[in-house]
C-alpha positions in Angstrom: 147.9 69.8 66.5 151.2 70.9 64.4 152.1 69.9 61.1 155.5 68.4 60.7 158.9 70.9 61.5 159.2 71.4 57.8 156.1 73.8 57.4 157.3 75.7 60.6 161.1 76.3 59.8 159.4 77.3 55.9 157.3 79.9 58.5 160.1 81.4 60.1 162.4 82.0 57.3 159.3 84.0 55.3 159.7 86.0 58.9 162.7 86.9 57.9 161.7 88.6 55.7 158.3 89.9 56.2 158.0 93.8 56.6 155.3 93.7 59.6 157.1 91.1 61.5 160.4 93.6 61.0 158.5 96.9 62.1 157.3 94.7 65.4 161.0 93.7 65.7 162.3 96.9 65.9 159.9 99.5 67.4 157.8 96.6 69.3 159.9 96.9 73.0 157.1 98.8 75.3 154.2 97.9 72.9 152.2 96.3 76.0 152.3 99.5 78.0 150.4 101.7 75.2 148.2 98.9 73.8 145.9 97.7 77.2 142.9 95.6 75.7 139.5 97.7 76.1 137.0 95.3 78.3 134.5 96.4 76.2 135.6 96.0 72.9 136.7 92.0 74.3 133.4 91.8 75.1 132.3 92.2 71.5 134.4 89.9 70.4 134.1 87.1 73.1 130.8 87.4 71.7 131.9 87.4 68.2 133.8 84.0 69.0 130.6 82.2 71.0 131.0 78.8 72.1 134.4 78.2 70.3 136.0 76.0 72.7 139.6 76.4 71.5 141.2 79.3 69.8 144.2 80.7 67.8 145.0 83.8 68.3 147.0 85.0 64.8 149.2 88.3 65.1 149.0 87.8 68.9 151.2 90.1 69.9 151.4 90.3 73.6 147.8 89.2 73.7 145.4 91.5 73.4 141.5 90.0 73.4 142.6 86.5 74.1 139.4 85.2 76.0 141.0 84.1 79.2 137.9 81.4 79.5 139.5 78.9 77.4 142.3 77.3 76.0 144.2 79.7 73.7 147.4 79.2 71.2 149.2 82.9 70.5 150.8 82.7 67.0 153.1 85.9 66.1 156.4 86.2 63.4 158.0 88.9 66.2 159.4 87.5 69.3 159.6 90.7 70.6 155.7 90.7 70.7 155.5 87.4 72.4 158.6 88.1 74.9 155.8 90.7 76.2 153.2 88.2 77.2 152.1 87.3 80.5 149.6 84.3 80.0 150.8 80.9 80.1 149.1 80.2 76.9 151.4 78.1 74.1 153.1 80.6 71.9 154.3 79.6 68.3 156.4 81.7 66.1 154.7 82.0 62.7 153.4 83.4 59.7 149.5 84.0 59.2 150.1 82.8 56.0 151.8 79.4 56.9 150.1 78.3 60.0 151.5 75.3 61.2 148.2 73.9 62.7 146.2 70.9 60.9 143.1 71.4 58.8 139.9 72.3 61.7 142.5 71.9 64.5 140.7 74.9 66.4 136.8 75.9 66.8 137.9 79.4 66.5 140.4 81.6 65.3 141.1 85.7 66.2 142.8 88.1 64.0 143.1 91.3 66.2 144.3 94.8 63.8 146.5 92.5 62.2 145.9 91.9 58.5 147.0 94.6 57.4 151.1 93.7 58.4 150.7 90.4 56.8 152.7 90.1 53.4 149.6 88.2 51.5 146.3 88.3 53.6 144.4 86.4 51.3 146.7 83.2 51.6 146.6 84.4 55.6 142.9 84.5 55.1 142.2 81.0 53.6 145.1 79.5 56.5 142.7 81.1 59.6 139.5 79.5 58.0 141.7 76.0 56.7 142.7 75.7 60.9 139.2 77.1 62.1 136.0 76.4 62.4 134.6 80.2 63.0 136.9 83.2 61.8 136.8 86.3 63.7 139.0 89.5 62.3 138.9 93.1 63.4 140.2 95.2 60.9 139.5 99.1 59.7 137.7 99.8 56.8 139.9 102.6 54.9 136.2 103.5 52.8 134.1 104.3 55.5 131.3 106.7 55.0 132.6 109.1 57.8 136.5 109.1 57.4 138.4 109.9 60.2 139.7 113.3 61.1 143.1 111.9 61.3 143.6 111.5 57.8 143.2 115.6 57.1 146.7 115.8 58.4 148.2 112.6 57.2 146.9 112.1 53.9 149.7 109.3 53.2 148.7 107.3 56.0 145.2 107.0 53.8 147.1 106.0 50.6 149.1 103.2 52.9 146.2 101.8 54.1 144.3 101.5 51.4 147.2 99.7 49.5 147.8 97.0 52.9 144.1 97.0 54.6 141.6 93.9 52.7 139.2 95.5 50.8 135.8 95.3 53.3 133.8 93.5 50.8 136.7 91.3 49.3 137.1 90.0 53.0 133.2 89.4 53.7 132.9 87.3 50.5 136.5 85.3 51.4 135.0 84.5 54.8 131.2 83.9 53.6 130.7 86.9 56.3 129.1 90.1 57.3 131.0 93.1 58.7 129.3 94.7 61.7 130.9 98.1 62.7 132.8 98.5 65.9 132.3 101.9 67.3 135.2 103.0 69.9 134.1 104.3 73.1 136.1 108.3 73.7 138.1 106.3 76.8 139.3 103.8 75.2 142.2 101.8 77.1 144.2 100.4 73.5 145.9 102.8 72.0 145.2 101.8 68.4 145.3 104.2 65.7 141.7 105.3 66.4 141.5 105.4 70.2 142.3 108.8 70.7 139.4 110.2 67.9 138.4 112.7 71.2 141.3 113.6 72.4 143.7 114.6 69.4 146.6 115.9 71.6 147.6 112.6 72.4 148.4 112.1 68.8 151.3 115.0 69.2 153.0 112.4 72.4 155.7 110.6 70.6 155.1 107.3 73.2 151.4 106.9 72.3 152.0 106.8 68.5 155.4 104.8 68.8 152.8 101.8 69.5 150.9 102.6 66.5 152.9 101.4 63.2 150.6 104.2 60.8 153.0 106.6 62.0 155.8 104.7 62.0 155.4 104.1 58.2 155.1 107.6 57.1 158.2 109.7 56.3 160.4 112.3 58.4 158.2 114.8 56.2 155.0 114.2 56.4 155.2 112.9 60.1 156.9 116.7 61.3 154.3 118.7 58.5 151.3 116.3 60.0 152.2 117.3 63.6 152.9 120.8 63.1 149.4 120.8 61.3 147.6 119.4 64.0 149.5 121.2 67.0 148.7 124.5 65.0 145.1 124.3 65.2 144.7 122.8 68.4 145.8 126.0 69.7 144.5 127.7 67.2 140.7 126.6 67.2 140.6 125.4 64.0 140.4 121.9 64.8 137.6 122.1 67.3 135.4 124.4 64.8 135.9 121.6 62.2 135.3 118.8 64.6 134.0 119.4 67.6 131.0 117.7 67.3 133.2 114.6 68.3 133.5 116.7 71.7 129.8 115.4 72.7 130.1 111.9 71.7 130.4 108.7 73.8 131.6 106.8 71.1 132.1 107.2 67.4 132.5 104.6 64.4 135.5 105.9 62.5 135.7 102.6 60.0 136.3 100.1 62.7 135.3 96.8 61.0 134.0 93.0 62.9 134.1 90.4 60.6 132.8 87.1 61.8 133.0 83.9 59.0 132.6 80.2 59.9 133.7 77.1 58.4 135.3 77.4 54.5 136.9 80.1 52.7 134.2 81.0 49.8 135.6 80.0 46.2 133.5 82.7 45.1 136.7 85.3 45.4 140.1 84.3 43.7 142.7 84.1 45.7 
């Protein structure tokens, strides 16, 4: 299944160097306490992967959404992300962008919230379908018709995103796929960026965000001005009489993106 050492030492030294692999690196220690898989969002992508037999599992981290009913290789740059696993499944210490797998070595292949760290998603892109037979990404879509609330009080969390998240459409035409939106139920267990959308106080507890990297990519400035923003009219009211419709929702899609391609990268898009 892997191509010879050379690709992989290549892998690791572009780890190195690689800013998401870093951020993981240093703030990752703890990660698998905040970030506890939602069943139901697995379920929707079990789903998404069907009858794929095998799967890779690229930006693994400690193994979130890993279906547990068949064989599974973890692939992560950090090994502080796969020191915190707990299945016996193969880990590999990799780039998404040089995979060190052979051509249709796996029936399927899951990118979890991921894309976004890698330093060229559309080379990490064409590797997932090159190794896969069905592709299956979850990613946010920073246009979404309804943008989320969080992104009044950290405008520059927005910018960011839009500048590292693939374009929605860009990434359907890549993959030959649709995008099918994943609403997040108000409990959720992971504490992704979005999870807490009805409960904004957990956004002002320095543990929940330290496992979300958004905040840890703004600056000392507009992390403190964002806070005190949010903390403000949480007491105040103001936030509840500008959304507090949230308050009577079960779940919500806030840009939340499933993207589900099979077989060939489309030569449609340049790379």
């Amino acid at each position: 299944m892997h191509r010879p050492a050379g690709r992989e030492r290549r892998s690791l030294q572009m780890n190195e160097r690689h800013g998401g692999a870093q951020y993981y690196e240093r703030a990752g220690h703890g990660y698998a306490q905040q970030r506890r898989p939602d069943p139901r969002i697995a379920a929707v992508l079990a789903a998404a992967l069907g009858d794929a037999r095998t799967v890779v599992n690229v930006g693994a981290r400690p193994g979130s959404y890993e279906p547990d009913d068949r064989p599974v290789v973890a692939v992560d740059p950090s090994a502080v992300m796969l020191a915190q696993r707990t299945s016996d499944a193969p880990r590999v210490r990799a780039l998404g962008e040089a995979l060190p797998f052979r051509d249709h070595g796996f029936q399927g292949a899951l990118a979890v919230l991921t894309l976004h760290h890698w330093s060229d998603w559309r080379r990490g892109v064409t590797e997932l379908a090159r190794v896969a037979q069905r592709v299956v990404v979850l990613t946010f879509d920073t246009e979404a018709a309804t943008p989320f609330w969080l992104f009044d009080y950290f405008p520059h969390m927005l910018e960011r995103d839009r500048q590292r998240m693939p374009p929605i459409e860009t990434l359907c035409t890549l993959l030959n796929a649709n995008a099918t939106p994943l609403p997040v139920p108000h409990d959720c267990t992971d504490g992704f960026l979005g999870a807490y959308w009805r409960s904004p106080e957990r956004y002002l507890d320095a543990r929940t965000r330290s496992a979300m990297s958004a905040f840890a990519m703004l600056s000392p400035g507009d992390l403190a001005r964002g806070l005190q923003q949010l903390e403000s009219d949480l007491i105040s009211g103001a936030w509840a009489a500008r959304y507090g419709g949230l308050l009577g929702m079960d779940v919500a899609d806030i840009g939340y993106r499933v993207i589900v391609g099979n077989r060939r990268v489309s030569s449609a898009a340049p790379l």
